[in-house]
N, C-alpha and C positions, 0 to 999 in steps of 0.2 A: 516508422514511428516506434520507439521503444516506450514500453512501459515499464511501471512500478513491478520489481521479483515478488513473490513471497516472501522475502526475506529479509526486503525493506518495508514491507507492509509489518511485517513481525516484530522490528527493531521498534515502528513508531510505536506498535503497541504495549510492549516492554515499557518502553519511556514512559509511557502515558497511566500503565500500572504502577510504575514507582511514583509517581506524581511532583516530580518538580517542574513548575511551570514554565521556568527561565528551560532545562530541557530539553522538554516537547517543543515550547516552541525555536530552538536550534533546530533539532533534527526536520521539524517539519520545514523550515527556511529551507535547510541543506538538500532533503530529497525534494521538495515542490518546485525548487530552480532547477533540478537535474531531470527529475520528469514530467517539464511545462508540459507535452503533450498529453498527456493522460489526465484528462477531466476529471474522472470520478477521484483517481488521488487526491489530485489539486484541490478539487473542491474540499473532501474531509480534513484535509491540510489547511486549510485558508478559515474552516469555520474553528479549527484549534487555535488559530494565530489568535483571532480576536475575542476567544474567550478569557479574560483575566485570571478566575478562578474556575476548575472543573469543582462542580460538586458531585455528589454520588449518578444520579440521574441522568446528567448529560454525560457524565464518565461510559457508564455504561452503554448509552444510546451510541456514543462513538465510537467506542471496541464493537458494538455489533455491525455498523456500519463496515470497520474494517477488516471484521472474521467475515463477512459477506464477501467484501472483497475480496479478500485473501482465498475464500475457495473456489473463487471464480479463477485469480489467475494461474492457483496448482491445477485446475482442468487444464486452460488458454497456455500452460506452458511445459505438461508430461504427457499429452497426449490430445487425441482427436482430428480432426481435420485441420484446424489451422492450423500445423507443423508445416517445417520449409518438406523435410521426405516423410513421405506416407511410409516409408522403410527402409532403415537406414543399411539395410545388409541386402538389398537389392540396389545401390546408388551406379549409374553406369558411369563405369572410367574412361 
């Protein structure tokens, strides 16, 4: 199952700082069909689809949403236990 990089959690938030509607909701289309798997994405992606207008409020509640996430997957993808090698300069050949 692959998920959402940092880096595409970063782009929707960009978009969603500049605030055109038309967009956020592109990008969220483009990455919520590439990362079906990943719920949490999806879902903050899907509740941006159906909003018409962000006002200040929900702006904000959503970028925290997604700075949540986003430092969840810089842990889940530069270190820790889930990595495929525990060390990549002991790999045996």
């Amino acid at each position: 199952m692959i998920l959402s990089s940092h880096y595409v959690i970063k782009d929707v938030m960009h978009t969603i700082q500049r605030g055109d509607a038309g967009e956020i909701k592109k990008a969220c289309e483009k990455y919520a069909g590439r990362y079906q798997h990943d719920e949490a994405f999806v879902g903050i992606c899907n509740a941006l689809m159906e909003v018409e207008e962000l006002n200040e409020k929900d702006q904000q509640e959503i970028l925290t949403q997604l700075q949540d996430l986003l430092s969840v997957r810089k842990v889940d993808s530069s270190g820790g236990t889930g990595l495929w090698f525990s060390d990549r300069r002991k790999i045996n050949r």
